[in-house]
C-alpha positions in Angstrom: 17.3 -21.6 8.9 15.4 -21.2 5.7 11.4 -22.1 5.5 10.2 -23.0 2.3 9.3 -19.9 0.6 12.4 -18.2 0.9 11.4 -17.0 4.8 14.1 -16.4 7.1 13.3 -17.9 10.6 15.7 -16.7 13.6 15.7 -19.5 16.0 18.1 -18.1 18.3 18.3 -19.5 21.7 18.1 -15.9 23.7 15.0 -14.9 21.5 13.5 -18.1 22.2 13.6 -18.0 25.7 13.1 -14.3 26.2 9.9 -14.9 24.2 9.0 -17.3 26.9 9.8 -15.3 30.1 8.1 -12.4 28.9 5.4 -13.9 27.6 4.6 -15.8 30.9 4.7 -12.6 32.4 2.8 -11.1 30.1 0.0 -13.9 30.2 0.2 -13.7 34.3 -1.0 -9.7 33.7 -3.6 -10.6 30.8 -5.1 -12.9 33.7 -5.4 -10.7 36.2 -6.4 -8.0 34.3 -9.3 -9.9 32.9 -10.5 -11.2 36.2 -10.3 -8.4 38.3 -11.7 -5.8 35.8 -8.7 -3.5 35.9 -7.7 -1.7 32.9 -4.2 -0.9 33.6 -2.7 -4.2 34.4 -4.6 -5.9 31.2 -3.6 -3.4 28.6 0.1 -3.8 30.1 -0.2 -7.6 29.3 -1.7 -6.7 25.7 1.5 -4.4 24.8 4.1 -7.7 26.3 2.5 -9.6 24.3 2.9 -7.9 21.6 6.3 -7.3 22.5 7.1 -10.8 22.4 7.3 -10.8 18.4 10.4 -8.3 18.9 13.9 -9.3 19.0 14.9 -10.0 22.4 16.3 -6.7 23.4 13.8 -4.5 21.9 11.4 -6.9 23.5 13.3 -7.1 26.8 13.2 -3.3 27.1 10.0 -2.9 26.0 8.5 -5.4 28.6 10.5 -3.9 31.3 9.3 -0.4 30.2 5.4 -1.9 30.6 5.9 -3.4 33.9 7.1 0.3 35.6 4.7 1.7 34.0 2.0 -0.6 35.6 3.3 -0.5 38.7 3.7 3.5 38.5 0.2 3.7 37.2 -1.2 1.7 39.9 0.8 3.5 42.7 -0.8 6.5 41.2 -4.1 5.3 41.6 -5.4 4.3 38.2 
């Protein structure tokens, strides 16, 4: 689909809702972050979100990536 301005828009239907799974997940870690004053968790939901202007594999893997890492660093003590 072309926007006027000669801007290519992808409205694929896997993007689309990739974008929104992640980015629910991504909110849910920006939440708790924020209220429980925990760095980890809230800088993981900052780089998902982020993530969620990716393609949806890139931003798939990327998301997935975070979430071990959060979980590591937490299990680590962090």
């Amino acid at each position: 689909m072309r926007q006027s301005g000669g801007v290519n828009l992808n409205l694929d239907t896997n993007a689309l809702w990739a974008s929104v799974l992640w980015g629910g997940i991504a909110g849910g870690y920006l939440v708790y972050g924020w209220r429980q004053k925990a760095s980890i968790p809230l800088i993981g939901g900052v780089v998902m979100t982020l993530a969620c202007f990716l393609p949806a594999l890139p931003m798939t893997l990327l998301s997935m990536a975070t979430m071990v890492a959060v979980y590591w660093l937490m299990k680590q003590g962090y």
